[in-house]
N, C-alpha and C positions, 0 to 999 in steps of 0.2 A: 320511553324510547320512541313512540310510536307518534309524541308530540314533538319530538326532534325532526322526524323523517319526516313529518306531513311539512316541516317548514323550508324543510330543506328541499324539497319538492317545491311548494310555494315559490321558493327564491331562482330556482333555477327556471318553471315558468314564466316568473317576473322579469327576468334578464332575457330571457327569448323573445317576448312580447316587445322589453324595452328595446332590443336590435332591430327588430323590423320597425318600429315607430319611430327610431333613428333614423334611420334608410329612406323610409321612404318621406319621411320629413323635410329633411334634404333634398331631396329630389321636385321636392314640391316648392320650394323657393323659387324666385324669379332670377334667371341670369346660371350662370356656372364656370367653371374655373376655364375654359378658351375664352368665354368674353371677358372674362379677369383680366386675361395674360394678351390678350390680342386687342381686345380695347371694341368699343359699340363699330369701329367703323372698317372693322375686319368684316373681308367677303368670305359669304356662307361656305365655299369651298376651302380657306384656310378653317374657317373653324372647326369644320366636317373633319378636316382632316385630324386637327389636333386632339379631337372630340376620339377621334378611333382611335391615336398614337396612347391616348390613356385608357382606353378602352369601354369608353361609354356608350358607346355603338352595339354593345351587346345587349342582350335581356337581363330587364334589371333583375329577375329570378336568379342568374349566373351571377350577374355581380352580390347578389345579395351574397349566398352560398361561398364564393371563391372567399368572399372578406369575412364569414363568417368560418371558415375550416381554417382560416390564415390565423385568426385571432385565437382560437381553438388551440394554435399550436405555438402563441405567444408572439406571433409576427404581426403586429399592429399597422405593419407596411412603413411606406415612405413619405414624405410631403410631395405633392405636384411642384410646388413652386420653388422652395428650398433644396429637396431633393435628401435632408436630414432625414432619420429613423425616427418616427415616431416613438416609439419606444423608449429613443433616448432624451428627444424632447420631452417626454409626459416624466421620466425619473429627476429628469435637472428641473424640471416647475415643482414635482411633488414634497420635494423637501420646504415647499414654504408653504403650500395650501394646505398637505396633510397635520402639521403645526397648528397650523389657522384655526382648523375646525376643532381637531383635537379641543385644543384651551377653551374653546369659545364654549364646546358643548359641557365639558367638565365647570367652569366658570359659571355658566348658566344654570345648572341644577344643583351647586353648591349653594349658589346665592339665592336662587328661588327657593330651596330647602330653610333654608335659614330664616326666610323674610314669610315664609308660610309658617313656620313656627312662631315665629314671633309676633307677629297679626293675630291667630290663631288664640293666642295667650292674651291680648290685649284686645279685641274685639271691638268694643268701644270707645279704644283711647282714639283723641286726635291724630298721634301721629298713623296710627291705622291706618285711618281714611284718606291719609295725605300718600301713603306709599302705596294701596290699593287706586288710588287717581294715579298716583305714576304709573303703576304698572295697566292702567288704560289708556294713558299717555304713550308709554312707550309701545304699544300696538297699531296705536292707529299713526306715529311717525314713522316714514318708510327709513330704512336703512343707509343711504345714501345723506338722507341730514342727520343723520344722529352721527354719520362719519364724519360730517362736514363742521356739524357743529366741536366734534371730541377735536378735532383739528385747531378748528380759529383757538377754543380755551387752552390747551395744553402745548400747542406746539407754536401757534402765535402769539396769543399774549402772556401766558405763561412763560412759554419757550423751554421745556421741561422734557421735551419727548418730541421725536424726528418729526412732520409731518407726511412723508411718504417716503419710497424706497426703498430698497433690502442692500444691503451688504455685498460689495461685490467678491469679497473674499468669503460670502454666504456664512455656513455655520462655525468657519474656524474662526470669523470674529464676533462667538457665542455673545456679549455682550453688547453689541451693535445688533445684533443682529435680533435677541429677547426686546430689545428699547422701541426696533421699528414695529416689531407685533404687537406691542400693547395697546397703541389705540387699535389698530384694526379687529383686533380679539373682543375689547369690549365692545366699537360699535356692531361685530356679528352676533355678541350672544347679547344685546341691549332687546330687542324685539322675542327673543329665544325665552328669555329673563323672566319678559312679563308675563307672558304665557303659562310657563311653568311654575310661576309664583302664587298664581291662581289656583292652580291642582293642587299645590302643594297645600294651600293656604286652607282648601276643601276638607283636603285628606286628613289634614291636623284638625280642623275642626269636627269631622266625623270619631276620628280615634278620643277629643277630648270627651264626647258624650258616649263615648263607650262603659264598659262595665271594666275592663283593662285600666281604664286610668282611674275609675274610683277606687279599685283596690289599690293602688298605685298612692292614691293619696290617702287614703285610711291607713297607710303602711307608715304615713308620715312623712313623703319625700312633697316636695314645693310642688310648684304646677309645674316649673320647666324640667325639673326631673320627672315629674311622670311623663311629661309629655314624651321624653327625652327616650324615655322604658320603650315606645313602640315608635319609633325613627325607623325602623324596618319598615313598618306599616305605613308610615308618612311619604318614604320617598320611593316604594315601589308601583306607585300612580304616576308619580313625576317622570319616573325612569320610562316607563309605558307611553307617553307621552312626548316623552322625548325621542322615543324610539319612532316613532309616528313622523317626528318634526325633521331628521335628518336628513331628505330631500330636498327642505326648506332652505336648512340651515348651510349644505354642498352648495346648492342654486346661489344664497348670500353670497356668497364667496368669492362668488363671480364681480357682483356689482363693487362689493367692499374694495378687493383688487386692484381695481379701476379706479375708486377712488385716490388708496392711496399707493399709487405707481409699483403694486409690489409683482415682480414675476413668477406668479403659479399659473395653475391651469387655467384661472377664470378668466387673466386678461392675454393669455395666448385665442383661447377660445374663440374673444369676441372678435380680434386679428384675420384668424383665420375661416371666419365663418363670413365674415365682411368680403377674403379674399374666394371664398366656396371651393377651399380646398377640401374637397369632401371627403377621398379617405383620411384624413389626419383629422377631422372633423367629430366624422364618426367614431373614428377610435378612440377619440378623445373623452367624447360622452358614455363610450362605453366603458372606461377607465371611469369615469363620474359614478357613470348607472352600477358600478362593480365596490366602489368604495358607500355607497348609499347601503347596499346589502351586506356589506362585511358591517359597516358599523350598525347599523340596525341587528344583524344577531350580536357584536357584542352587546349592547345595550340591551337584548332580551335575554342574555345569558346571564348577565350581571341581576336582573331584572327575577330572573328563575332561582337567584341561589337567595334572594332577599324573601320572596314566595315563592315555597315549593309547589304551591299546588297548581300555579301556571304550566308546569311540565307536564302534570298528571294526562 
C-alpha cells in the first residue's frame, strides 16, 4: 500500500510541476494572442487594451492560480479566438488520439514481446540479426518518414488503406474509421517497436540462462515452451519500459496527426499554439500531461500484477 501512495503522491507532484512548466512556457514564447488577433501593425494602445480585455495585465502568480482552481474544478475555460469550450474541443479530438495511442502502445509490446522471444530463441540465426538491424533501423528513423513512407506503399501504390483523414461521421462509420488508424498506429508504435524489442529480447535471453528454464527443459517441453513457462518474466521489463516511453509515445501523436490530416489533440495543438491561444493551449497540455500519468499507472498496475514484488 505504502508503494501505491508514494506513486500516487509522485504523480500528483508531477502534474503540479508539469502546470507551472506549462504556464510559464507559454509565456516565454515570442508574440501572444492581441498580435495574433490585431496583426504586428496594431498600435501598443489597441493591444494594451486587448491584452487586459483577456486579462494578461494581471500577475502571472493570479493567472497561474485562477487557471489552476478553474481546472481543479473541471473548467478548462474557453478559446480567445473561437470562443468554443475547451472542454468540449479536447472530448470531440479525444475520440481519435486516445485510439491512436491506445493500439499503438498495445501493438508495440505485442510485437516487441514476440520478436524478443523469437531472437532470443535463435540468437545466431541470420534472420536475427536482420530484425535486430531493423529494430536499430527503426530508432534512428524519425517518425514522420516512417508515416510517410507507410503512406507512398499502402495507400499509393498499393492503394489498400486511406492515406489520411478520419471519417466525418467519426466512430459510427467503425469501419472507415479502423481503415484510417491503421497506418497512423503502426507508423506511432514503429519507433516504440524497436525499443521495446530490445528489452524484451534482454529479458528472454536472461530468463533463457536461468535455472527456471533448465528445469523447464529437463521436464521435456522444446525451448519455446520453456521459454514460453516464464512470459511473465519476459514482458514485465518491456511493460516497465514502456511505462517510461508514454510521454514519448502522447508527444508522437502530435507529429503522426499532422502527417496524416487526422483531427485529435496533436494537430489542434499545433493550430493553436501557432495562433498563442494560451488558455486553450495550456489546457490542452494539461489534458496531455493528465493522459501521460493515467497511462503510466495503468501500465504499472498491469506491470505490478505480472511482478508482485514491484508493489512490495
Amino acid at each position: 500500500m505504502s508503494g501505491v501512495l508514494r506513486r500516487l503522491a509522485t504523480g500528483v507532484a508531477g502534474i503540479l510541476f508539469s502546470t507551472i512548466a506549462i504556464f510559464l512556457l507559454l509565456r516565454a514564447l515570442p508574440g501572444d494572442v492581441a498580435t495574433a488577433r490585431l496583426g504586428t501593425d496594431a498600435t501598443p494602445e489597441a493591444l494594451a487594451e486587448l491584452r487586459r480585455e483577456y486579462g494578461f495585465d494581471r500577475p502571472l502568480v493570479v493567472q497561474y492560480f485562477d487557471w489552476l482552481a478553474d481546472a481543479a474544478r473541471g473548467d478548462l475555460g474557453r478559446s480567445l479566438l473561437s470562443g468554443t469550450s475547451v472542454t468540449d474541443d479536447v472530448l470531440d479530438r479525444l475520440d481519435v488520439t486516445l485510439p491512436l495511442i491506445a493500439a499503438s502502445t498495445a501493438l508495440s509490446i505485442v510485437v516487441a514481446s514476440a520478436v524478443g522471444r523469437r531472437t532470443a530463441l535463435q540468437r545466431r540465426h541470420r534472420r536475427t540479426v536482420a530484425t535486430m538491424t531493423l529494430t536499430q533501423l527503426g530508432l534512428a528513423v524519425p517518425t514522420f518518414v516512417v508515416a510517410i513512407v507507410l503512406i507512398m506503399l499502402f495507400a499509393v501504390r498499393l492503394n489498400v488503406l486511406p492515406a489520411g483523414g478520419f471519417p466525418v461521421d467519426g466512430w459510427s462509420a467503425i469501419g472507415a474509421s479502423l481503415r484510417s488508424l491503421v497506418l497512423p498506429t503502426a507508423a506511432l508504435a514503429a519507433s516504440q517497436t524497436a525499443m521495446l524489442a530490445r528489452f524484451a529480447r534482454s529479458s528472454a535471453l536472461d530468463f533463457a540462462s536461468s535455472d527456471a528454464f533448465r528445469t523447464a527443459r529437463a521436464a521435456g517441453r522444446s525451448r519455446h515452451a520453456a521459454l514460453l513457462s516464464g512470459r511473465r518474466l519476459v514482458v514485465a521489463p518491456v511493460l516497465t519500459v514502456a511505462s517510461l516511453q508514454v510521454a514519448t509515445l502522447v508527444t508522437g501523436a502530435v507529429v503522426v496527426e499532422s502527417v496524416f490530416a487526422l483531427p485529435g489533440l496533436g494537430s489542434m495543438l499545433v493550430r493553436d499554439i501557432a495562433n498563442r491561444d494560451y488558455p486553450k493551449v495550456q489546457s490542452v497540455l494539461l489534458v496531455v500531461v493528465l493522459m501521460v500519468f493515467a497511462l503510466r499507472a495503468v501500465v504499472n498496475f498491469a506491470n505490478d500484477r505480472l511482478d508482485p514484488r514491484r508493489s512490495e
